[in-house]
C-alpha positions as CSV (number, residue, x, y, z in Angstrom):
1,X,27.7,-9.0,40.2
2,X,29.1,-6.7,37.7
3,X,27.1,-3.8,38.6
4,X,27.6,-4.2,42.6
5,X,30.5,-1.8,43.8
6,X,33.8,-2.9,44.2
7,X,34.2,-3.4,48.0
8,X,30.7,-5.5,47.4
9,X,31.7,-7.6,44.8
10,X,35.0,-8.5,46.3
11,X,32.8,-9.4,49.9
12,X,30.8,-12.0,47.7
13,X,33.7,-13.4,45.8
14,X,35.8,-13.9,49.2
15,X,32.6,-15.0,50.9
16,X,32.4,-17.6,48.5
17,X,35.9,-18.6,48.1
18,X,35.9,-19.4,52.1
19,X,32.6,-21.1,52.1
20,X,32.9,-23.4,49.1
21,X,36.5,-23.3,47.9
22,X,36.5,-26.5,46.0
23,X,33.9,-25.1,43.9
24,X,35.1,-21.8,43.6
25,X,38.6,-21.6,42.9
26,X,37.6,-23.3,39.1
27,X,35.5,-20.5,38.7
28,X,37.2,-17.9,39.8
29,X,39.3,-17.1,36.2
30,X,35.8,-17.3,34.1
31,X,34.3,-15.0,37.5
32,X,36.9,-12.4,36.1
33,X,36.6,-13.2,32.8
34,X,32.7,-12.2,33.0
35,X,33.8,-8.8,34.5
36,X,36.4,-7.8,32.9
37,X,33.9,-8.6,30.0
38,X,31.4,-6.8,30.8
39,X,33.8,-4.0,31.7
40,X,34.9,-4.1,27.9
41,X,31.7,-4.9,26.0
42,X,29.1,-3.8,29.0
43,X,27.6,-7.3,29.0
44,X,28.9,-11.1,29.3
45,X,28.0,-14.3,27.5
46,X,28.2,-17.6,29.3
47,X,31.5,-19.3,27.4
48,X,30.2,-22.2,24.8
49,X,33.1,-24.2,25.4
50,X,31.8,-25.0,28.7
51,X,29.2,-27.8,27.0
52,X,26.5,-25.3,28.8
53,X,23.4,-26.5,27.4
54,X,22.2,-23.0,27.0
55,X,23.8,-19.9,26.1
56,X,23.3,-16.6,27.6
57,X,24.1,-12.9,27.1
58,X,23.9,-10.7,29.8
59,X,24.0,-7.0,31.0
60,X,23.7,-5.1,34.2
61,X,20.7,-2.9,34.8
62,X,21.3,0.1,37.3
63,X,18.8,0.8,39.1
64,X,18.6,4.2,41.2
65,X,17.7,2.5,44.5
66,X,20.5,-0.2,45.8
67,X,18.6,-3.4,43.8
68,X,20.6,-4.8,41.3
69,X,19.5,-6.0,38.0
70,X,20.4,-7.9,35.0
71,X,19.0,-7.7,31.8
72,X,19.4,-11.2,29.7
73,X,19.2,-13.4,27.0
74,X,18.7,-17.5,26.9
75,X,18.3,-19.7,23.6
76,X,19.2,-23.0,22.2
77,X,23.2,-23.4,21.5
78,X,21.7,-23.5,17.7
79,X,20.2,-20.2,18.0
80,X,23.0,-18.1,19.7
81,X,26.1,-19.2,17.8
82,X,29.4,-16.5,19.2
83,X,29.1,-14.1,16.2
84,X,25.3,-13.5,17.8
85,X,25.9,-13.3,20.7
86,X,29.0,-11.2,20.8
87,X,27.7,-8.9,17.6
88,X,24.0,-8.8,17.9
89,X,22.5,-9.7,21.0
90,X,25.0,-8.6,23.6
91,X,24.8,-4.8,22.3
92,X,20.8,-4.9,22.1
93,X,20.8,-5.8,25.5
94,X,23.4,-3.1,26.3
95,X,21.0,-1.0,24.3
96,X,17.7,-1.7,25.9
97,X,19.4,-1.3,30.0
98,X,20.4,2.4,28.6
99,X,17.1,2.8,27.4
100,X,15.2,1.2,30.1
101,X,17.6,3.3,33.1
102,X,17.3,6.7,31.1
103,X,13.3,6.3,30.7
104,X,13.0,5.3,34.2
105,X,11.2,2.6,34.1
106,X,12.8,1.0,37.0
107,X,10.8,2.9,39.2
108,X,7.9,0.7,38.1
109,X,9.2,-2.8,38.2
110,X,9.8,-2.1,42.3
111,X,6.6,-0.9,43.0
């Protein structure tokens, strides 16, 4: 959701909020939390104190058309300790969107 435009994201996060607002409202901080993350950093990792089973690193992918795309990364907790995931995979993946929007390969994956 990082990569939708404001007035969208803000549709989908109220959209949310009134549909399933038990569920949400717990979610809402780490919601932000991923944003304002991948705001920072240009990608977001799932937090490990959550007991989530399996970490993941993430980063929007612009596309030129209205799609939107992420770019991630999935492993075993052992695998993706916080140094990794914050210092070495999370800018890779940063790396390869740039890479993959500036070459243009986008085109391809929506044909």
């Amino acid at each position: 959701m990082a990569g939708l435009p404001e007035h969208e994201r803000s549709y989908l996060s109220e959209s949310l909020e009134r549909k399933k607002p038990q569920s949400w409202r717990p979610l809402h901080r780490k919601f932000n939390d991923a944003l304002n993350q991948v705001h920072k950093s240009g990608f977001c990792s799932s937090p490990l104190e959550s007991n989530f089973p399996i970490p993941m690193v993430a980063a929007p992918l612009k596309v030129s058309d209205s799609s939107q795309l992420a770019i991630a990364c999935m492993a075993p907790l052992s695998k993706m300790p916080r140094a990794r995931l914050e210092f070495e995979l999370g800018p890779a993946l940063v790396s390869m969107a740039t890479m993959i929007e500036n070459e243009g390969i986008t085109h391809e994956i929506h044909r």
